[in-house]
C-alpha positions, 0 to 999 in steps of 0.5 A, a space after each residue: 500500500 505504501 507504493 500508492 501515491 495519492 495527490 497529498 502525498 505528491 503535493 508534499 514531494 514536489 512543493 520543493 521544486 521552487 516553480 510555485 510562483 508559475 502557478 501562483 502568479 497567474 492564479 492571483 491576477 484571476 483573484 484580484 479580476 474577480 475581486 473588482 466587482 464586489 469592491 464595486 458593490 461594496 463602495 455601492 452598498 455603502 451610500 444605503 448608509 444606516 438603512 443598510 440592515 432596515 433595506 436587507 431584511 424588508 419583507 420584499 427582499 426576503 421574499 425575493 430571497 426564497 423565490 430565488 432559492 427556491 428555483 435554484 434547487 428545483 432547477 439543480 435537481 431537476 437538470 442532474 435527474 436528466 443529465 446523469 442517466 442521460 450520460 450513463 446511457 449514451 456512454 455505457 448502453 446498447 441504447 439505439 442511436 448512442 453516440 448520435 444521442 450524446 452529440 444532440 444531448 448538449 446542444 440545448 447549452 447553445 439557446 440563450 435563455 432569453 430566448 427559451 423563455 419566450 419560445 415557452 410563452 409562445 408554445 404553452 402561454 395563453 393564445 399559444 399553439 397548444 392552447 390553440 391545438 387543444 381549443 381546435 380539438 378538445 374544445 379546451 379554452 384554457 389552460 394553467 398559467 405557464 408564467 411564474 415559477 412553474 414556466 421559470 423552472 421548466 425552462 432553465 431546467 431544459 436549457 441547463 441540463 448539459 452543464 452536467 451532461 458534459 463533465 459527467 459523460 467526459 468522466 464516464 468515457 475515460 473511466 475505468 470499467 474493470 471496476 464495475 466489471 469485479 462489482 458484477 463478477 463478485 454477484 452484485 446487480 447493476 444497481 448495487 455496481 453504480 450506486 456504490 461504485 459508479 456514482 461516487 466516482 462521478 461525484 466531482 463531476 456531476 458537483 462540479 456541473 451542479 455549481 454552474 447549473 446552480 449558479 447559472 440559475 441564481 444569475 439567469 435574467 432572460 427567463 425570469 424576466 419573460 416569465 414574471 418570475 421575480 429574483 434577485 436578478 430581475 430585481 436588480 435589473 429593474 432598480 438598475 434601470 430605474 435610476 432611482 436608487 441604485 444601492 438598493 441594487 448593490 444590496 441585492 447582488 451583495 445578497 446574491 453573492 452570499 447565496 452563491 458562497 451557500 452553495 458553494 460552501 457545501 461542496 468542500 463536504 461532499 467533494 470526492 477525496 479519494 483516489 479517481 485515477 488508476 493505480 495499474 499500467 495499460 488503458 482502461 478497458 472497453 467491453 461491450 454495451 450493457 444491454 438495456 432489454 425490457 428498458 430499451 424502450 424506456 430508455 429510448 422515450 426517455 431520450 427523445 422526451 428530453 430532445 423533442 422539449 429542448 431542442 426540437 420545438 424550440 427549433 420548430 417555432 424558430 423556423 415557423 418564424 423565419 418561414 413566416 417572415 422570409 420577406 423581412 429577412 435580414 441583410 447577409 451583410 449584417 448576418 456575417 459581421 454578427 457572426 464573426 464578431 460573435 465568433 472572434 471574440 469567443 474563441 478569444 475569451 474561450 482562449 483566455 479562460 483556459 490560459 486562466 483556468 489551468 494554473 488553478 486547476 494544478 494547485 487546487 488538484 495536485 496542492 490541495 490546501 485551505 489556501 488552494 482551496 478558497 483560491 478555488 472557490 473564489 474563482 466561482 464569484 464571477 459566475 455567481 454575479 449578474 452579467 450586468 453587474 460585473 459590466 457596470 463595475 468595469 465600466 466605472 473603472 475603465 473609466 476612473 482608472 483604465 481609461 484606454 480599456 475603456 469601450 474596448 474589446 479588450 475590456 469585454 474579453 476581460 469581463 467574459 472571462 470573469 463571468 465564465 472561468 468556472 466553466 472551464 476550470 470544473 472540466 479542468 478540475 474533474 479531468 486532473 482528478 482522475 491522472 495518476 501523479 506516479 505519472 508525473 512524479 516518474 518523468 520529474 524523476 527521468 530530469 523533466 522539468 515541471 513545463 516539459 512534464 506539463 507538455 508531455 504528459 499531464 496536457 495531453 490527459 487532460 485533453 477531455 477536460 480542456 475540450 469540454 472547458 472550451 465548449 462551455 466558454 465559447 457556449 456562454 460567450 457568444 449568447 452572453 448578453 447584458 455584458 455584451 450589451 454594456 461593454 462591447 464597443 459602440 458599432 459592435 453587434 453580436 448575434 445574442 445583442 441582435 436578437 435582444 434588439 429585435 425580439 424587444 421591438 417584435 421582429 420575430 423574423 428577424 429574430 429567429 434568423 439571427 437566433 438561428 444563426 447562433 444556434 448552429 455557430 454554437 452547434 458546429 463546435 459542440 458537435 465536434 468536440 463531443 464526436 471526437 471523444 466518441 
């Protein structure tokens, strides 16, 4: 037992090396980055002066507080109940059609929410296609309100489910089914094997999916707003926007900062501290399909149910749009120029974000500490601010202090890449878990310096997890939109801001051209990575 060298065992043996400052200094540049809006909020909240507490504790505020809550969980369960069997049957099943499965299966990431919301009021709000199928055929005149919190969650559950598709099945195709394969020879059922083998090594996985799905949804404005649906979000947005009192909206993106520190406070609990690679030479094994029998069917309707709701009639009221439309459509000229801004800068941001995420990625996998780990969990604040926020706090400080970032893309990019590191460093972190330090430890004791060990061996493991990472980024990205919106510089129209702009002014076909246009931008990428690994 002694010979099995676990990731704390190798972190005490290598912090010697005197190269932590290549991992620290990057690593800190991301904390002082992500440390600018809330300096902001604070100098904000500040100007409540004695009503601070008196403002914290109104009944409005604390209704607010369960509302946002409350979606955050029904949201996280919902979208981890359809991830989780979704990826263990693409991956590990004789499901018919499983790899073309699990290239549609993410590709829900790629609507922004804004939109979801408003395809939802088109299909089941009132006067909607199925209040007018049902009226045609049943005579049925009226159906229950899809608005508030039922529309809320049915919504961002559907579009948030591949935050934890993604790292749960990247994990499953790289893990070693010898495991599983000794639970079924020594006679336990296929329900025992991934109840307590299984599942406990996706447990950093689906944590690590769990915390975007929450945080997304704690930061979500397009769907809540559409579907009058009041959260912490929308709320801020409004005092925003109304220029009436603008502490009142520090105090409520304080609120939502400490919401974000709850749910990331209990993941150090749960986070898998055991070992997650493999302790014996040679490649994971690779036998046949379980077989599904009985549960084929099932299994197979469970899949299409899931597609039909998040991609296919969304898909369909977006082309019934253009076709309806065709005479409004607009210029190829406007089209390619959105296209490639939205293009150029994700691909940046995605870059940048990566560049960003691995220095911390090593030291909180491979150097685990309480230092290591608030450097961690600090890099997931960005994500659970509003994108509006962190724009505005730029804005005042590229105009006091960084007056040529100001109106730049420079600026933009910087904002991105508070917004969604978190999206790269999750893939980042689940992949690192689950390389074998005995590896690099063997090469450093070859004569490779820690960069060549870094190229030559840990880089090209940590493929499935860069790959994911950048997917994500680039997903977030180019649908972003109140940073976008705030930040990007005067001329400068993306796709997600083309669409704000003509879904605000009832474009529809306009809107679901550039909505299009988006969808297989985002599409063609997710595709590749996801078919690369299959």
């Amino acid at each position: 037992m002694k010979s099995l060298i676990d990731s704390k065992s190798f972190a005490s043996k290598t912090k010697q090396n005197g190269s932590m400052w290549v991992l620290w200094l990057p690593s800190m540049f991301v904390v002082i980055a992500m440390s600018l809006p809330l300096i902001w909020l604070f100098a904000r909240s500040i100007d409540a002066g004695s009503d601070f507490w008196d403002l914290v504790l109104r009944p409005r505020t604390l209704s607010i507080m369960l509302r946002s809550i409350s979606l955050v969980i029904a949201v996280t369960i919902t979208s981890a109940l359809i991830a989780v069997p979704m990826a263990w049957l693409t991956t590990r099943t004789d499901l018919p059609y499983r790899k073309l499965w699990g290239i549609i299966a993410p590709l829900p990431l790629v609507i922004p929410s804004y939109i979801g919301a408003f395809l939802v009021v088109i299909a089941l709000g009132p006067k909607g296609l199925l209040q007018d199928g049902l009226d045609l055929v049943f005579g049925i005149e009226q159906i229950p309100s899809i608005y508030g919190f039922t529309g809320a969650w049915l919504t961002l559950s559907l579009l948030s489910y591949p935050y934890i598709f993604l790292p749960v099945r990247a994990t499953l195709s790289r893990m070693d089914r010898s495991i599983e394969e000794a639970s079924h020879n020594l006679g336990k059922g296929s329900w025992s094997t991934f109840k307590n083998i299984t599942l406990p090594l996706l447990k950093p996985s689906i944590t690590s999916g769990g915390i975007l799905v929450a945080l997304y949804t704690l930061t979500d404005f397009g769907a809540v707003s559409i579907l009058h649906y009041e959260t912490f979000t929308w709320a801020v947005y409004i005092q925003f926007e109304s220029m009436i009192d603008r502490s009142m909206a520090s105090i409520f993106s304080l609120i939502l900062v400490l919401l974000a520190i709850l749910i990331l406070l209990p993941t150090t609990l749960y986070s898998n501290k055991g070992r997650l690679y493999r302790n014996d030479p040679g490649t994971p094994t690779l036998p046949p399909p379980i077989p599904l029998g009985k549960w084929r069917f099932i299994a197979t309707l469970f899949c299409i149910i899931v597609i039909l709701f998040s991609l296919v009639i969304p898909m369909s009221v977006l082309t019934y749009w253009l076709v309806r439309g065709f005479e409004f459509f607009p210029s190829l000229t406007n089209i390619l120029t959105a296209t490639w801004n939205t293009f150029s800068i994700a691909i940046i941001a995605s870059i940048m974000a990566l560049v960003s995420s691995i220095p911390i990625a090593i030291l909180a996998v491979r150097y685990p500490n309480s230092w290591t780990k608030l450097l961690e969990r600090w890099t997931y604040m960005g994500f659970a601010l509003p994108g509006l926020v962190i724009a505005l706090a730029l804005v005042f400080f590229g105009s006091q202090f960084a007056t040529p970032l100001y109106q730049t893309r420079t600026l933009l990019v910087f904002g991105y890449l508070i917004l969604f590191i978190p999206g790269c460093l999750g893939s980042l972190q689940s992949s690192l878990e689950q390389i074998n330090p005995r590896l690099e430890e063997a090469a450093r004791s070859l004569g490779s310096g820690g960069l060549k060990v870094f190229l030559s061996i840990t880089l090209p493991l940590l493929r499935p997890g860069i790959m994911s990472g950048l997917a994500l980024v680039f997903l977030l990205t180019a649908k972003e939109l109140p940073a976008t919106l705030i930040l990007a510089p005067i001329g400068f129209s993306t796709l997600a801001t083309l669409i704000w702009s003509n879904a605000s002014e009832a474009f529809f076909a306009q809107t679901a051209a550039y909505s299009l246009v988006l969808i297989l931008l985002s599409s063609l990428p997710m595709i590749f990575l996801i078919s690369k690994r299959t």
